[in-house]
C-alpha positions as CSV (number, residue, x, y, z in Angstrom):
1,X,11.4,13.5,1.2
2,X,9.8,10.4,0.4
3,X,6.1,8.5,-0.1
4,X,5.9,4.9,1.6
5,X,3.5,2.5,0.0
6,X,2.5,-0.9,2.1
7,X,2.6,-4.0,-0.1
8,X,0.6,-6.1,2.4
9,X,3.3,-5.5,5.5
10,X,6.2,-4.4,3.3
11,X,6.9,-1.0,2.8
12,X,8.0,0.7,-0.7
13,X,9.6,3.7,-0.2
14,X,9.7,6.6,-3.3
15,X,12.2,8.9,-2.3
16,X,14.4,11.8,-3.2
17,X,17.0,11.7,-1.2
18,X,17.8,8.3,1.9
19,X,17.4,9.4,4.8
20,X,18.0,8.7,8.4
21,X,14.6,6.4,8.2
22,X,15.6,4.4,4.8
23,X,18.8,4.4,5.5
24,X,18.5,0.7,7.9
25,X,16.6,-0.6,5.0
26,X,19.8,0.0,2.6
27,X,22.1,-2.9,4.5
28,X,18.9,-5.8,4.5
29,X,19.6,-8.3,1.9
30,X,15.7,-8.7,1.8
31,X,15.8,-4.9,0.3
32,X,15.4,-4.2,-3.1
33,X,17.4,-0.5,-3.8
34,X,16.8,0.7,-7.7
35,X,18.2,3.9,-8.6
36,X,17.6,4.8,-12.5
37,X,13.9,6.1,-13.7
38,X,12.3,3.7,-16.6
39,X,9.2,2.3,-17.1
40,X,10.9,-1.2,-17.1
41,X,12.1,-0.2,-14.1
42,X,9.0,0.6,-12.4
43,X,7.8,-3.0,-13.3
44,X,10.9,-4.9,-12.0
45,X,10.3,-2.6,-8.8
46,X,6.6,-3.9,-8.8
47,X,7.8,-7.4,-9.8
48,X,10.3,-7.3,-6.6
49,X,7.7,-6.2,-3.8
50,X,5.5,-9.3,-4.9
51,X,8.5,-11.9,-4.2
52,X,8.1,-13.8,-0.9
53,X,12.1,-13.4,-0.3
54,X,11.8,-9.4,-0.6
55,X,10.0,-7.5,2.5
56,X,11.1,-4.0,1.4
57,X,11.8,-2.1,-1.5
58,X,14.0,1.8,-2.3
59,X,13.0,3.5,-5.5
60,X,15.6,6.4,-5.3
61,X,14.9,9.4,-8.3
62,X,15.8,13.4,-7.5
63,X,12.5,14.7,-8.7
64,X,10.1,12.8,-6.7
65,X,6.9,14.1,-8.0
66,X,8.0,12.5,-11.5
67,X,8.9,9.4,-9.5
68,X,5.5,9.5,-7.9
69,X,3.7,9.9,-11.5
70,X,5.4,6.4,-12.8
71,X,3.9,4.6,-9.9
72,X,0.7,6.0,-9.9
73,X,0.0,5.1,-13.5
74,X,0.3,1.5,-12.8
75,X,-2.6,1.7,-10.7
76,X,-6.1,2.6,-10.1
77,X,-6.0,5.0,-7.4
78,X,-8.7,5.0,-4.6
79,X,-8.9,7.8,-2.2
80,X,-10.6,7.1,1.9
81,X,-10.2,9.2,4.3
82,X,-11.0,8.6,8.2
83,X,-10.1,9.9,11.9
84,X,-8.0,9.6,14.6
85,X,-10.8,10.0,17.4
86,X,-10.2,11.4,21.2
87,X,-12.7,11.9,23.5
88,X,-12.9,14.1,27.0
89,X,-11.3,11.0,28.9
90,X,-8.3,11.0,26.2
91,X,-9.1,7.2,24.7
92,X,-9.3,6.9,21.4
93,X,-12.2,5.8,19.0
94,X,-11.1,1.9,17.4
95,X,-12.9,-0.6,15.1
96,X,-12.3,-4.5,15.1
97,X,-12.9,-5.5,11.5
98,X,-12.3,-9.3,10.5
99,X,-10.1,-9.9,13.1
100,X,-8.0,-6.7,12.9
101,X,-8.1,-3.3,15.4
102,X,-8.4,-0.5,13.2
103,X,-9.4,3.1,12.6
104,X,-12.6,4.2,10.8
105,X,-12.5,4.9,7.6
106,X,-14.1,4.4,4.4
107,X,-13.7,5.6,0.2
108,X,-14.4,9.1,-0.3
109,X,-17.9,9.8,-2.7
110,X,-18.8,11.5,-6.2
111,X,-19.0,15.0,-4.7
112,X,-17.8,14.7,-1.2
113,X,-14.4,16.5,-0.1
114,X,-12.0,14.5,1.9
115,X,-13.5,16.1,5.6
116,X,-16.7,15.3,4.7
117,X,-15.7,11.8,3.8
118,X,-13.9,11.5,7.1
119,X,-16.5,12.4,8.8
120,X,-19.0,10.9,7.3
121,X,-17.4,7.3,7.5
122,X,-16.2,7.8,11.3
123,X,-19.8,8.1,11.9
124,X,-21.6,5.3,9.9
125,X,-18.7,2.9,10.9
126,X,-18.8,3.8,15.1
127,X,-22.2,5.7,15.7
128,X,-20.5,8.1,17.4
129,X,-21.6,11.7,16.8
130,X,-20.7,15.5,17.7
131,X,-17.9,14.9,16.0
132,X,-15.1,18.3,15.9
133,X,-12.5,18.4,12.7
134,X,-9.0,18.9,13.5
135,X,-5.9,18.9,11.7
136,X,-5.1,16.2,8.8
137,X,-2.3,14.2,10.2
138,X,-1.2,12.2,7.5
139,X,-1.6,10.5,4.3
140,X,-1.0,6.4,3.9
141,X,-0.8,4.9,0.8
142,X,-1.3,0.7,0.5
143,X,-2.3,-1.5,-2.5
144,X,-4.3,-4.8,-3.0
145,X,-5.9,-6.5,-6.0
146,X,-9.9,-6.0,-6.6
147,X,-11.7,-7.9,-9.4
148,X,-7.8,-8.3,-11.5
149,X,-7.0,-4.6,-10.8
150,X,-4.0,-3.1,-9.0
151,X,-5.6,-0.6,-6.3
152,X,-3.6,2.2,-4.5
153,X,-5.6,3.5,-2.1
154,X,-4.6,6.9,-0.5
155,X,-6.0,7.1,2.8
156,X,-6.3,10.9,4.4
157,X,-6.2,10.5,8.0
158,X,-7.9,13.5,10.2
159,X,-7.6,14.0,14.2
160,X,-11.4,14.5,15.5
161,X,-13.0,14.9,18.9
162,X,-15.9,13.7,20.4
163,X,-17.3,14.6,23.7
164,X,-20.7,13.5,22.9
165,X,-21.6,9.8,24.8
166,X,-23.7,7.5,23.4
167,X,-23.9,4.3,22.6
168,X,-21.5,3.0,19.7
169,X,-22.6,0.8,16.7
170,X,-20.7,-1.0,14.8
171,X,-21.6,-1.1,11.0
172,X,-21.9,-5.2,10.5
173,X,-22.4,-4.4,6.8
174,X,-18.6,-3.2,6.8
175,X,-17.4,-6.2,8.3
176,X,-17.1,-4.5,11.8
177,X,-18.1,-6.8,15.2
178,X,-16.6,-4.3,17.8
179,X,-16.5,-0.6,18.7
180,X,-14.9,0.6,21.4
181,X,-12.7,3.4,23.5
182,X,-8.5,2.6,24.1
183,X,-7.5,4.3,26.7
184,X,-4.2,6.1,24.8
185,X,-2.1,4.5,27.5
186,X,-3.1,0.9,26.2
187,X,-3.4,1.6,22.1
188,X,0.1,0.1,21.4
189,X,-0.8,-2.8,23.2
190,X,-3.7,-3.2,21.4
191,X,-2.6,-2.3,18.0
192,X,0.1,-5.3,17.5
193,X,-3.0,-6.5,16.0
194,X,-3.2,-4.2,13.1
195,X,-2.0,-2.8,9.7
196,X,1.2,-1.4,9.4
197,X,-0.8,2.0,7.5
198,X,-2.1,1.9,11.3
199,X,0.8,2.2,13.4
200,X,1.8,5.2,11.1
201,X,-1.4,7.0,12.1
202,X,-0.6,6.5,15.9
203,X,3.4,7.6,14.9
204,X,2.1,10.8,13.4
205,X,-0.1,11.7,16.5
206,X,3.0,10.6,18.7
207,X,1.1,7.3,19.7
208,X,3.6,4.9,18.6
C-alpha cells in the first residue's frame, strides 16, 4: 500500500511495499528513494521534495501507519472534502479558479462531517442543487505554505449526482469566474489544465 502526497506537481510516495506504480519512479535520477525510519530522516525527505532538481520522492517503511504518523506531525493538517458531479446527460460538474479547471471543493467546518462538507461546498461553489451522495472515491493529500506554516490538506473526494437544471453560479468570493458541464468524453482534454490531485480524482472514477 501506499499514501501519495503532491508537493506542488511532485508526488511523495509513503509506502509499504514498491509496487508496480512506484516501481518507474525507482530508475529516475530525479527520485529521491529513503528507506530507514528517523526523524532526521523525515526532514532530509522533506528537505529533498523542495529541491528544484528532485520531482519525486520514495519513503519505503513496513508499517505504514507509523510511517504516515512521522509525516503528519510535521504539518498542520487541513481536511476538504468535495464531489465528483454527473448529471442525467453524463457531463460532469467543473470550476475554473485562477486560471485552473478544477472540482468543487472547500475545508470541512467545526461540526460538519465530511458528506456534509462535500456537499455543502459543491453547492456554494457551483449553485447547483438536488444534489444525491454516492460513494467516497478517494482521498488526495497535497501541501503548501499559509502564513509560515506547512499545510497537508487531505481532500475526501465524493461521487454525486444531480439531475436538477438550473442555472450555475460561480462563487467569485472563492476565486471562481466559470462553472460549467464537461461532457465525460472531453474532461481529459480539458483537465491538462489542472492539479495533478485532479487527474487522480478522474483515475479513480476511471476518467483518466
Amino acid at each position: 500500500m501506499y499514501l501519495k502526497i503532491y508537493f506542488n506537481d511532485k508526488p511523495l510516495f509513503l509506502c509499504d511495499v514498491i509496487d508496480d506504480n512506484i516501481a518507474p519512479y525507482t530508475h529516475h535520477d530525479d527520485a529521491v528513494l529513503i528507506d530507514e525510519l528517523s526523524p532526521q530522516a523525515v526532514n532530509s525527505m522533506l528537505h529533498e521534495m523542495a529541491l528544484p532538481k528532485v520531482h519525486a520522492g520514495i519513503f519505503l517503511h513496513p508499517d505504514l501507519p507509523t510511517l504516515k504518523a512521522a509525516f503528519w506531525k510535521k504539518f498542520t493538517i487541513v481536511q476538504a472534502a468535495g464531489g465528483l458531479v454527473f448529471n442525467s446527460r453524463n457531463e460532469i460538474l467543473v470550476i475554473n479558479r485562477r486560471n485552473k479547471w478544477d472540482l468543487p471543493k472547500g475545508k470541512l467546518d467545526d461540526g460538519e462531517t465530511l458528506p456534509e462538507c462535500a456537499l455543502r461546498e459543491v453547492q456554494e461553489e457551483t449553485g447547483v442543487e438536488g444534489l444525491q451522495l454516492n460513494d467516497l472515491l478517494i482521498t488526495t493529500y497535497h501541501t503548501y505554505h499559509e502564513r509560515g506554516k506547512f499545510i497537508l490538506k487531505e481532500n475526501y473526494w465524493y461521487r454525486m449526482n444531480s439531475n436538477t437544471v438550473q442555472e450555475l453560479l460561480p462563487q467569485a468570493e472563492e476565486g471562481i469566474t466559470e462553472v460549467r458541464w464537461v461532457p465525460v468524453s472531453g474532461i481529459k482534454s480539458l483537465m491538462e489544465n489542472t492539479f495533478p490531485s485532479i487527474r487522480e480524482v478522474l483515475s479513480a472514477a476511471a476518467l483518466e
